[in-house]
N, C-alpha and C positions, 0 to 999 in steps of 0.2 A: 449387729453391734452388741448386742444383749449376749451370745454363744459367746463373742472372742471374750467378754467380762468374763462371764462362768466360766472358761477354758483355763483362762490366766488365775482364776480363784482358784480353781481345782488342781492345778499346778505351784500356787503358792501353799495349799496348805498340806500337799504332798511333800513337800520339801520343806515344809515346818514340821511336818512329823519323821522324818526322816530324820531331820539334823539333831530332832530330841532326844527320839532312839540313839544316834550314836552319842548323845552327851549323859542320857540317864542311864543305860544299857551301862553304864563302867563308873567306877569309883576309884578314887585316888586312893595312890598305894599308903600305907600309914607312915614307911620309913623311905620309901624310893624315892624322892625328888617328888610324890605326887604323881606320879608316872597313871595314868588310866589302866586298870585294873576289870577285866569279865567280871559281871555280878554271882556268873555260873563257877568261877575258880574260887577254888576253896585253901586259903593259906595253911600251910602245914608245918614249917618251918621258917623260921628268923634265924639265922647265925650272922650277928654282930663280931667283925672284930677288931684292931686296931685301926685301922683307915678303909674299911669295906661291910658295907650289909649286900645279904643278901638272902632274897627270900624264895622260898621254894612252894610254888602253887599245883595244886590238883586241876586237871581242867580238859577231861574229854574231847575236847576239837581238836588241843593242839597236836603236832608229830614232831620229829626232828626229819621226815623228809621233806615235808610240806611246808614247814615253820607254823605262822598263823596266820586265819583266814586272811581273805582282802578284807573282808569288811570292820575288821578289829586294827588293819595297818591305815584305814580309813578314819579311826574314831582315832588312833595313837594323833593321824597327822590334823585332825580336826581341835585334838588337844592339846596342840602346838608345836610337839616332838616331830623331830624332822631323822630322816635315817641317816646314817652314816655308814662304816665300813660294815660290811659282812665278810666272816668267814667260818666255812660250813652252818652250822645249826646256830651260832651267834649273830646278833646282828645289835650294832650299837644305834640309838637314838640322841639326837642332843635339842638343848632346848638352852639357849642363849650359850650361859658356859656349864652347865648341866650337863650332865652325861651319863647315862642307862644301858648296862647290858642285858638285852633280853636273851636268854638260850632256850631254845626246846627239843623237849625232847616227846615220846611218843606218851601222850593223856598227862603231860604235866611240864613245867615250863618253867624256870629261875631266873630273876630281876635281881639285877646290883648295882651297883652305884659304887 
């Protein structure tokens, strides 16, 4: 009785540290909806314009073959953003009536809204 306890502990706090990793591992975008952000991308550029921002990140993982990892579409869907259309390197996220274009491209990757 005593193992199944420690088994289920050891399993709870594997998946308490897991789920913190994907919450502290990323930061809300400062203009994007809030959209979850790599702590490792590094913003480069903001271009605001009439009815669109959009911000241009640095960030070694991503590609435009690949997109980004699973474990970053893990933490997007853990921080409530759900996916929506793709097409090629684009792929839209929404989150209630919210709306987020992620693009990437090969070590850097642009969020608009």
């Amino acid at each position: 009785m005593i193992k199944k306890r420690k088994k289920i502990f050891a399993v709870f706090i594997i998946a308490l540290l897991l789920v913190s990793y994907f919450k502290l591992a990323y930061t809300p975008s400062p203009d994007v909806e809030g959209f979850p952000i790599p702590r490792e991308a590094h913003l480069v550029k903001t271009t605001v314009g009439e009815d669109y921002i959009t911000e241009k990140y640095k960030w070694f993982i991503a590609s435009e073959a690949g997109s980004i990892p699973p474990w970053y579409q893990l933490s997007i869907w853990l921080w409530g953003w759900r996916k929506g259309e793709t097409m090629g390197a684009d792929q839209v996220y929404k989150k209630g009536s919210r709306e987020v274009d992620l693009s990437t491209f090969d070590n850097e990757f642009y969020l608009s809204k």
